[in-house]
VMD Tcl script that builds the backbone (N, CA, C; Angstrom):
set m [mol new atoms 231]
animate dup $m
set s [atomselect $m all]
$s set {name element resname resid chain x y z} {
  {N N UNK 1 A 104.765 95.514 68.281}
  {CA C UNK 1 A 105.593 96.515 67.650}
  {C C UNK 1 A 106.653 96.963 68.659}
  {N N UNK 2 A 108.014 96.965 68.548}
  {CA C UNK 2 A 108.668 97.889 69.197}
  {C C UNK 2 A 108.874 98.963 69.852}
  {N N UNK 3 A 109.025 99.077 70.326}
  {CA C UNK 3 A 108.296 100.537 70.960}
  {C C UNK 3 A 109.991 100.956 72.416}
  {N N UNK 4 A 109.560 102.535 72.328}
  {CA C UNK 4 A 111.332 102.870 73.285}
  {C C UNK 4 A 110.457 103.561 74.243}
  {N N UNK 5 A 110.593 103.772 75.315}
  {CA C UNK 5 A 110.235 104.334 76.844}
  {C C UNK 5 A 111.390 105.926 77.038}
  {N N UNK 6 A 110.618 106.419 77.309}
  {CA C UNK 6 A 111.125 107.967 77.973}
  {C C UNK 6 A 110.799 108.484 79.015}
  {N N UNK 7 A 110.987 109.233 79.891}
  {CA C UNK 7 A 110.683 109.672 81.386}
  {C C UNK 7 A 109.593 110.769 80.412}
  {N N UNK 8 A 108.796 110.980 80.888}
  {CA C UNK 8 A 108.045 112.228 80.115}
  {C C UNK 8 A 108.587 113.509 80.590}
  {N N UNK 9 A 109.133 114.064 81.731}
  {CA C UNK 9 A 109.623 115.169 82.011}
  {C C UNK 9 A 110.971 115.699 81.607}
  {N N UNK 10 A 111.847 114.322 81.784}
  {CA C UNK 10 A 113.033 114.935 81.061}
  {C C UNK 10 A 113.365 114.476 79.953}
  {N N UNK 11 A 112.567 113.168 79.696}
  {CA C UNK 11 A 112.800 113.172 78.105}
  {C C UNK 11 A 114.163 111.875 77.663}
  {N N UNK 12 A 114.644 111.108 78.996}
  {CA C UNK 12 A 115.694 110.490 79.176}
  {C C UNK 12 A 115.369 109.352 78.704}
  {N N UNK 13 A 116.245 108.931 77.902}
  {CA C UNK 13 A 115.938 107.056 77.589}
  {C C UNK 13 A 115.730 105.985 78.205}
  {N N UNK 14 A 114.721 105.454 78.082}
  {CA C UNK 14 A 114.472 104.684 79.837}
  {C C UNK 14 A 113.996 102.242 79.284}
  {N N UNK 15 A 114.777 102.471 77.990}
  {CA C UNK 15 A 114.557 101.169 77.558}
  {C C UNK 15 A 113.353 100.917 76.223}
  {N N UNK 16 A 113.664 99.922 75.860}
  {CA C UNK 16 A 112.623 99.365 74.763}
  {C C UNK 16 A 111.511 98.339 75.206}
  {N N UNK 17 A 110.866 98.670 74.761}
  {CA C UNK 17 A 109.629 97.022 75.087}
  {C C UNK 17 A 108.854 96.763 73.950}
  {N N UNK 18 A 108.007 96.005 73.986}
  {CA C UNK 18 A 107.464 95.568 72.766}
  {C C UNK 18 A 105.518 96.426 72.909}
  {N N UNK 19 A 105.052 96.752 72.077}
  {CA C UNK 19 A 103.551 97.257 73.077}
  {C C UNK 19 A 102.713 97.297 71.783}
  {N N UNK 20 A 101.623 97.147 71.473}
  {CA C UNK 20 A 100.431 97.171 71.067}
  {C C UNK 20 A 99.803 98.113 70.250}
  {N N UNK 21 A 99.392 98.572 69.054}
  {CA C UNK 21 A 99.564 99.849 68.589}
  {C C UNK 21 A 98.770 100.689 69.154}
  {N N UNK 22 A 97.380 100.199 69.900}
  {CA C UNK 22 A 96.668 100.927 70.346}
  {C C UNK 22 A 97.164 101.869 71.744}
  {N N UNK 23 A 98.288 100.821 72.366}
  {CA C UNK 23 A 98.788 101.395 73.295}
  {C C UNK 23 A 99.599 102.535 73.245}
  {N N UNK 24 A 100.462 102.846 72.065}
  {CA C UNK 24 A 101.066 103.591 71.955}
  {C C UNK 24 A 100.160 104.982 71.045}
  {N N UNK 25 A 99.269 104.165 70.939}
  {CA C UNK 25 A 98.360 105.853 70.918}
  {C C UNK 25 A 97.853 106.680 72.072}
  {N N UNK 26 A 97.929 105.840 73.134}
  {CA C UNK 26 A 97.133 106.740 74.110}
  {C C UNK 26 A 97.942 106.555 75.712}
  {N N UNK 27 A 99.383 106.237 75.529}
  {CA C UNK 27 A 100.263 106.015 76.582}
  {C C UNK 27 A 101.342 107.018 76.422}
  {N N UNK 28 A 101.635 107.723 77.435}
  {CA C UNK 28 A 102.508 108.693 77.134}
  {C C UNK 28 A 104.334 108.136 77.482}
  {N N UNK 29 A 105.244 108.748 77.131}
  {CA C UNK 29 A 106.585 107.925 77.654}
  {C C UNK 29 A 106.738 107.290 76.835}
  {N N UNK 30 A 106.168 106.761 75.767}
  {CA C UNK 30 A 106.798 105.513 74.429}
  {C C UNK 30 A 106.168 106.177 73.174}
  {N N UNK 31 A 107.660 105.566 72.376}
  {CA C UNK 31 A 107.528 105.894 70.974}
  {C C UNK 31 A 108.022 104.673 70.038}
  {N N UNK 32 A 107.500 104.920 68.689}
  {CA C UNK 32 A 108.474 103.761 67.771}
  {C C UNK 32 A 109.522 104.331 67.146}
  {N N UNK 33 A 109.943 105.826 67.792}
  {CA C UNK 33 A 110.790 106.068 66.976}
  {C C UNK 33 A 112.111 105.506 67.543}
  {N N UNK 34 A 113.362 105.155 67.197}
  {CA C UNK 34 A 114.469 103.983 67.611}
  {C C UNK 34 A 115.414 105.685 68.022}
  {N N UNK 35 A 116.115 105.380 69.262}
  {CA C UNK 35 A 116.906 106.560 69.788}
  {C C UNK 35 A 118.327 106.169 68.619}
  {N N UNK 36 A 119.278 106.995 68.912}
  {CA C UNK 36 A 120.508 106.434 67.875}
  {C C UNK 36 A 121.736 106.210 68.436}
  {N N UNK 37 A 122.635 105.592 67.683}
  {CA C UNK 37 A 123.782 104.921 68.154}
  {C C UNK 37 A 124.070 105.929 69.775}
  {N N UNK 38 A 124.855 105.632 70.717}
  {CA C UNK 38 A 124.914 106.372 71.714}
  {C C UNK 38 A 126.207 105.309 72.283}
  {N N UNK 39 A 127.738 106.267 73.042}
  {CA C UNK 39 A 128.455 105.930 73.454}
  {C C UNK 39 A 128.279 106.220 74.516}
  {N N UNK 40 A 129.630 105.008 75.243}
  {CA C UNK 40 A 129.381 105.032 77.114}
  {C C UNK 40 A 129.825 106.350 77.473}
  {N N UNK 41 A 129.060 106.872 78.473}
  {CA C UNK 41 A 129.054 107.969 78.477}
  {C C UNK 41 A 128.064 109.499 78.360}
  {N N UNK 42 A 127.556 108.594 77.287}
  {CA C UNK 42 A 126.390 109.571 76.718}
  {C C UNK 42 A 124.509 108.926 76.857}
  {N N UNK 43 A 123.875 109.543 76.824}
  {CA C UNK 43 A 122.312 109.169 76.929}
  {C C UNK 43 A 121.246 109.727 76.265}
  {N N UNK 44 A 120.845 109.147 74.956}
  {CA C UNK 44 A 119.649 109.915 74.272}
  {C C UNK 44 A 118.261 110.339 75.280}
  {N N UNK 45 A 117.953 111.792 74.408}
  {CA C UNK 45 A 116.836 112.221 75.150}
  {C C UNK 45 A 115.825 112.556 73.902}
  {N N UNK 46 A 114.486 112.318 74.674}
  {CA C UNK 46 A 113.493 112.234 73.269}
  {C C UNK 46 A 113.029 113.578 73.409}
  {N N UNK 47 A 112.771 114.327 72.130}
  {CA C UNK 47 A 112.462 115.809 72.204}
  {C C UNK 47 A 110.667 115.264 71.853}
  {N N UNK 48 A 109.847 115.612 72.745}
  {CA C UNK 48 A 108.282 115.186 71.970}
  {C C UNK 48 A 107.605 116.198 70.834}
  {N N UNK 49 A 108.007 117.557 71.123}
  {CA C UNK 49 A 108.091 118.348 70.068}
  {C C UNK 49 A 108.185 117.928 68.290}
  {N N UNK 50 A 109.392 118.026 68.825}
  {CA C UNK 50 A 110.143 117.718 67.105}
  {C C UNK 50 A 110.152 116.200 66.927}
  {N N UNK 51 A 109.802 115.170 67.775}
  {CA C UNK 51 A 109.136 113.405 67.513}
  {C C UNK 51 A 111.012 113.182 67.040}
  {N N UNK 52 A 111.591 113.424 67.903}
  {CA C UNK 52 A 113.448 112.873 67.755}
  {C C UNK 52 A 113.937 112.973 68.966}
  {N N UNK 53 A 115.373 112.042 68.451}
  {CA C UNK 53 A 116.400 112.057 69.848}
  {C C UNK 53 A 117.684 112.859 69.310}
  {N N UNK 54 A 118.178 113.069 70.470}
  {CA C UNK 54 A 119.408 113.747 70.683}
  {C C UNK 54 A 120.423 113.220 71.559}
  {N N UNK 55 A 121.611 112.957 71.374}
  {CA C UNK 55 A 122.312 112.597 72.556}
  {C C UNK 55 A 123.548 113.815 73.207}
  {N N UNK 56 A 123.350 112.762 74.265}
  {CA C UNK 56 A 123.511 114.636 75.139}
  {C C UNK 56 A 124.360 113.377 76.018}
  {N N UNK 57 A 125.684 114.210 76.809}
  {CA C UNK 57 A 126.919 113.511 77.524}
  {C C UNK 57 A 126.096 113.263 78.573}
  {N N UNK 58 A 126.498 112.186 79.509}
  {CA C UNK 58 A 125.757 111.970 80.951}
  {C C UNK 58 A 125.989 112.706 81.826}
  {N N UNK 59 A 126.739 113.558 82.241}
  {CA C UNK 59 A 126.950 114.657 82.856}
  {C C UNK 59 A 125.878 115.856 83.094}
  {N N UNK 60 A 125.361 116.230 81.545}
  {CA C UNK 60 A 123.950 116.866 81.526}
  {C C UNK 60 A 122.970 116.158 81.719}
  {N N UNK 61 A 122.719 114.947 81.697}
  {CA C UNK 61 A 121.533 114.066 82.155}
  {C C UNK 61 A 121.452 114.328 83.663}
  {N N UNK 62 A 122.742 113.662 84.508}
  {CA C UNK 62 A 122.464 113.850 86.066}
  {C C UNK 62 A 122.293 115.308 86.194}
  {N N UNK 63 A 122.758 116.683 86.146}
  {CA C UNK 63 A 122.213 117.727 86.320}
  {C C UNK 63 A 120.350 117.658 85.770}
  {N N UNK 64 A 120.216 116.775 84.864}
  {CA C UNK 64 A 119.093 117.810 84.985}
  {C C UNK 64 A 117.622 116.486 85.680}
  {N N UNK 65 A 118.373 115.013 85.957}
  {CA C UNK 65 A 117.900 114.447 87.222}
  {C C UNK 65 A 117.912 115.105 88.306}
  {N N UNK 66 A 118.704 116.026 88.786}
  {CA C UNK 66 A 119.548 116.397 90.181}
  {C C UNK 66 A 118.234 117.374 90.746}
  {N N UNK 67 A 117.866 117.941 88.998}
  {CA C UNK 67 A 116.772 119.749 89.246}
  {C C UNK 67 A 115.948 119.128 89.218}
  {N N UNK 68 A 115.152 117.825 88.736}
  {CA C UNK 68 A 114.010 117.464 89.238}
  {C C UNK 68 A 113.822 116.358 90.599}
  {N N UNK 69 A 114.917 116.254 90.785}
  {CA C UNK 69 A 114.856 115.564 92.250}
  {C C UNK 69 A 114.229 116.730 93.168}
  {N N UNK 70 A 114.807 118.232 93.328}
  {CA C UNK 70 A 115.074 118.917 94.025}
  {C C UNK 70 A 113.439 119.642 93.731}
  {N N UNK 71 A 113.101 119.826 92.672}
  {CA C UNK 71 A 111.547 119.978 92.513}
  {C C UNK 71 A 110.761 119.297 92.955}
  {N N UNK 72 A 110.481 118.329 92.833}
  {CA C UNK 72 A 109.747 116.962 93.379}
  {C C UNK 72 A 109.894 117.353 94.996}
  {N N UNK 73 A 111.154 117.368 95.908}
  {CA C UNK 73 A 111.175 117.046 97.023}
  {C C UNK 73 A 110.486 118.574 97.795}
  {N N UNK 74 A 110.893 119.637 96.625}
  {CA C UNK 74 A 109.895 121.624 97.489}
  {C C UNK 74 A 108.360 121.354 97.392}
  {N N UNK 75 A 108.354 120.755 96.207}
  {CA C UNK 75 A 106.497 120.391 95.960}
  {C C UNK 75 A 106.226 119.209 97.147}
  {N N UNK 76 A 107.025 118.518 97.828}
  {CA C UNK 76 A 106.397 117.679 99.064}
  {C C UNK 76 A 106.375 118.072 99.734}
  {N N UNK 77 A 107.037 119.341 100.285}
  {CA C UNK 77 A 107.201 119.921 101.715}
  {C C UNK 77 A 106.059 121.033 101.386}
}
mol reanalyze $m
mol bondsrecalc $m
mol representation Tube
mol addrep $m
């Protein structure tokens, strides 16, 4: 089955693969739901809530890579 990949924290589109149905019951980060058309520029993000995407300009994507870089690196120190 088809299946789309998401970062689980921010929710960023991270590719399609093909996976197993059982897998996608108990693997977090993939869905069958298909993200939607998206121009250069822009990057769907999966809401797990509401089981949809949204596309949002890449500009707000790297900001909100940038705040979990910067989390990640206070929680190592």
């Amino acid at each position: 089955m088809k299946a789309y990949l998401f970062d689980t924290e921010t929710g960023l589109f991270e590719g399609e693969s093909f996976a197993d149905v059982a897998m996608l019951n108990n693997e977090d980060g993939i869905t069958t739901v298909a993200p939607p058309e998206y121009e250069h520029g822009q990057v769907p993000i999966f809401d797990r809530r509401k089981n949809e995407w949204t596309v949002i300009p890449i500009n707000i994507a790297k900001q909100l890579l940038n705040k979990r870089t910067i989390e990640i690196t206070e929680k190592a120190q």
